[in-house]
MMTF fields as JSON, N, C-alpha, C and O atoms, coordinates in Angstrom:
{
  "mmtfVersion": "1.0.0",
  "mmtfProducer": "UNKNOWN",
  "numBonds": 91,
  "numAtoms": 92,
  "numGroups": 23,
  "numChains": 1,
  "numModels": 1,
  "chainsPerModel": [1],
  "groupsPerChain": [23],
  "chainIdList": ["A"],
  "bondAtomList": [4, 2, 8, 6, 12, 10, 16, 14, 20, 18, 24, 22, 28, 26, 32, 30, 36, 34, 40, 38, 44, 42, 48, 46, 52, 50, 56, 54, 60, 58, 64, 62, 68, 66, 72, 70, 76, 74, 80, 78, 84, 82, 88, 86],
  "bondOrderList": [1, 1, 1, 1, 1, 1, 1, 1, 1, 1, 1, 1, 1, 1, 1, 1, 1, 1, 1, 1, 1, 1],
  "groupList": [{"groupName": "UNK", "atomNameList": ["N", "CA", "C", "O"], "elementList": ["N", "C", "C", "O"], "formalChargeList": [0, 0, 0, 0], "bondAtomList": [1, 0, 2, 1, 3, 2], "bondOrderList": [1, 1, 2], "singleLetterCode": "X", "chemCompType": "L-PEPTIDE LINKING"}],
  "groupTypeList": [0, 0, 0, 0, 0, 0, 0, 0, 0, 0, 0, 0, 0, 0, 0, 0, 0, 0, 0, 0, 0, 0, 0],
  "groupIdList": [1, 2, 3, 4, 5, 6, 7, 8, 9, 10, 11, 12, 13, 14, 15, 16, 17, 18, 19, 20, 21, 22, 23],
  "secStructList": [7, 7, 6, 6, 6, 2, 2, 2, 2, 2, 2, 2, 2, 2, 2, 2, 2, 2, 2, 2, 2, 2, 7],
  "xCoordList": [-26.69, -25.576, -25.518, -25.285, -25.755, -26.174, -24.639, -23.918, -24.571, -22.639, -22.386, -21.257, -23.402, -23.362, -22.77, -21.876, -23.227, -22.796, -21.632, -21.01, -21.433, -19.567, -18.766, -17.56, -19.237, -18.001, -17.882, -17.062, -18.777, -19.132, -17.95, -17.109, -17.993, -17.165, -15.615, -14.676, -15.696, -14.131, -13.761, -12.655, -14.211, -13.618, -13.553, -12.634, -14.287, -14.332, -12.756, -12.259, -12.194, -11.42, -9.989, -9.052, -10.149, -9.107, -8.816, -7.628, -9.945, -9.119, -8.849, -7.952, -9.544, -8.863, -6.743, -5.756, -6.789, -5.714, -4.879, -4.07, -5.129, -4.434, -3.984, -2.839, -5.483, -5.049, -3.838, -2.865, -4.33, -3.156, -1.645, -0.872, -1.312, -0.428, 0.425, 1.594, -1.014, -0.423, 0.569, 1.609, -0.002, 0.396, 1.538, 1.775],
  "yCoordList": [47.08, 46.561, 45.031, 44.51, 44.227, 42.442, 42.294, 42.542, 41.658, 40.861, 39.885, 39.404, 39.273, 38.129, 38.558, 37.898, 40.196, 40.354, 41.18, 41.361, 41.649, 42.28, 41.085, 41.201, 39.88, 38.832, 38.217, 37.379, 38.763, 37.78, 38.973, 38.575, 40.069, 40.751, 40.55, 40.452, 40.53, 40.549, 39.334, 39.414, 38.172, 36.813, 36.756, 36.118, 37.256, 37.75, 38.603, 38.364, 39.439, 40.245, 39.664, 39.648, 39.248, 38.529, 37.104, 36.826, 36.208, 35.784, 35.951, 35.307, 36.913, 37.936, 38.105, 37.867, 38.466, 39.003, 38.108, 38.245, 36.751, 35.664, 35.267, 35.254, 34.878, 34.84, 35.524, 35.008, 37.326, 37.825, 38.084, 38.926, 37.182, 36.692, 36.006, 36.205, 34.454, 33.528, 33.808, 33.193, 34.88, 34.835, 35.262, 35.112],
  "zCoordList": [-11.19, -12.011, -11.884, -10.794, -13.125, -12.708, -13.159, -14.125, -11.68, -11.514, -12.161, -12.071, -13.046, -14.313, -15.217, -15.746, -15.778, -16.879, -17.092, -18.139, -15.946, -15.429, -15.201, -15.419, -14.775, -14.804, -16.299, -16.674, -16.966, -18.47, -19.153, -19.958, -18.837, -19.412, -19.202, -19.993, -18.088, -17.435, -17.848, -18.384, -17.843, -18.606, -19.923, -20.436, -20.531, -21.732, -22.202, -23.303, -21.374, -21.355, -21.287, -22.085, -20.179, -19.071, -20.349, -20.517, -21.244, -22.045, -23.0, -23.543, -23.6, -24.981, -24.386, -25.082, -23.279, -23.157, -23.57, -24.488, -22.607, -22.698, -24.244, -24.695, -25.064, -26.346, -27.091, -27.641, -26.884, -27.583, -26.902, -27.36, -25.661, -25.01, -25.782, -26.11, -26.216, -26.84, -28.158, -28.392, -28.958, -30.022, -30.529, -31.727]
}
């Protein structure tokens, strides 16, 4: 499991959230 592309996700995620936080 490459931990590059699980953190690429989770930030990925983590600022989707944020975004639809913002809105």
């Amino acid at each position: 499991m490459p931990v590059n592309s699980v953190l690429c996700h989770f930030s990925s995620d983590f600022s989707l959230g944020l975004i639809l936080q913002d809105i």
